[in-house]
C-alpha positions, 0 to 999 in steps of 0.5 A, spaced: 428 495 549 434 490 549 439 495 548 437 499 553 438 493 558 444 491 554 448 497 554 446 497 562 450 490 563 455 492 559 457 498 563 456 495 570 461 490 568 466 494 565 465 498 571 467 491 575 473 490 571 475 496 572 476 494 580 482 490 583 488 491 582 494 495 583 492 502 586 489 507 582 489 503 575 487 505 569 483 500 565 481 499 558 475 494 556 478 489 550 471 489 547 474 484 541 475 479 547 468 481 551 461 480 550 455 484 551 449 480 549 441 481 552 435 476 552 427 478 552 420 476 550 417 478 543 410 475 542 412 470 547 418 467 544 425 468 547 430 471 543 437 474 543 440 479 541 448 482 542 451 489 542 458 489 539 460 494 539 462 498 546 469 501 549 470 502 556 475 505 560 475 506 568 480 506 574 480 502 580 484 503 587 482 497 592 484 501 598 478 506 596 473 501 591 469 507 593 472 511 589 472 508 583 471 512 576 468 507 569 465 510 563 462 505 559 459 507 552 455 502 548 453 503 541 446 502 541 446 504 533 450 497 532 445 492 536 444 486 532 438 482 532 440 476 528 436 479 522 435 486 518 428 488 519 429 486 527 435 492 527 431 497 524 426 497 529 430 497 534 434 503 532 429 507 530 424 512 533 419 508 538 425 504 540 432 506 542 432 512 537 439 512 535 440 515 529 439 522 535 443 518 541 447 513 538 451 511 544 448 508 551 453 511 557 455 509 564 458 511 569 460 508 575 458 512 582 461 506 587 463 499 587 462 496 594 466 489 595 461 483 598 466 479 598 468 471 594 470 475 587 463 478 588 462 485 587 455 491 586 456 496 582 451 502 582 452 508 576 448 511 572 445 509 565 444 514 559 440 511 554 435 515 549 437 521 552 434 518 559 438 518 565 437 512 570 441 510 577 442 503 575 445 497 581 448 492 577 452 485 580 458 482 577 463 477 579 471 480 578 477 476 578 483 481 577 490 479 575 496 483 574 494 485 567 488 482 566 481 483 569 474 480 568 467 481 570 461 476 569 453 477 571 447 479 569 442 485 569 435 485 568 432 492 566 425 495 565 426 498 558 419 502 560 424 506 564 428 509 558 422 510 553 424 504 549 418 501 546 413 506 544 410 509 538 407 505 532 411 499 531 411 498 539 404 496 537 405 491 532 409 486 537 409 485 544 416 485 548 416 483 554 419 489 559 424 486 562 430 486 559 436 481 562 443 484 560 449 478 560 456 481 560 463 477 560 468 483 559 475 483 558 479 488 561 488 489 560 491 494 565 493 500 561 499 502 564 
């Protein structure tokens, strides 16, 4: 369930750093630089949790932002809760089920400039073998060599069948998730 909204934000964002720089460049998210964290409600409490692991990769032209290619994939396999038993559900059947899809991916289908660094960015999330379109704000500063994009993303984790079976009715999770990234990107030129 966190995952889910997690890997979601996470791809968005690395679908931003992607953008502005030198025409049609290649990007690669520095995830030992970057963050990809979530937040949600468990029997009433505000907790926390963090995919570390996750590798980007996207082109970006600012003359057609439209045309703009990421894959992002998240490895939901390695979510952390803070504790063991926590990550075992999270991982298991009746929740992200990653022992059969292991990874969550997006894709970028078009980013559309707002304007002040701000940005939209519209693809799809693949989490627990389901496919959703997903629109995800972020703030991008792009230097040279160097981009960053920041924001946050609520999701529906009912959406990718997360939170079912079992376990699910041992806790109650609230089915918001909000996804907070920070990604690092460096041009690989």
């Amino acid at each position: 369930m966190r995952r889910a909204a997690a890997v979601s934000l996470a791809l968005a964002a690395c679908l931003a750093l992607t953008a502005p720089a030198a025409p049609a460049e290649t990007w690669r998210v520095e995830s030992e630089r970057s963050s990809l964290t979530f937040s949600f409600v468990i029997n009433g409490i505000e907790t926390e949790g963090a995919f570390p692991e996750f590798e980007g990769r996207g082109r970006f032209d600012p003359t057609a932002p439209g045309d703009s290619e990421l894959t992002l994939e998240v490895a939901v396999e390695a979510v952390d809760l803070g504790n063991a038993v926590a990550n075992h559900f999270a991982r298991s059947a009746g929740w992200f089920r990653a022992e059969e899809h292991p990874l969550g991916i997006f894709r970028l289908d078009r980013l559309e400039a707002e304007g002040d660094g701000l940005w939209a960015a519209f693809g799809t999330l693949r989490l627990r073998g389901v496919t959703r379109e997903v629109a995800t704000p972020l703030r991008l500063d792009v230097g040279e060599t160097t981009a960053r994009a920041r924001g946050e993303a609520v999701f529906d984790r009912t959406e990718f069948g997360i939170g079912q079976g079992p376990s699910a009715a041992l806790v109650e999770v609230s089915e918001q998730i909000r996804v907070q990234f920070d990604l690092v990107a460096e041009a690989a030129r």
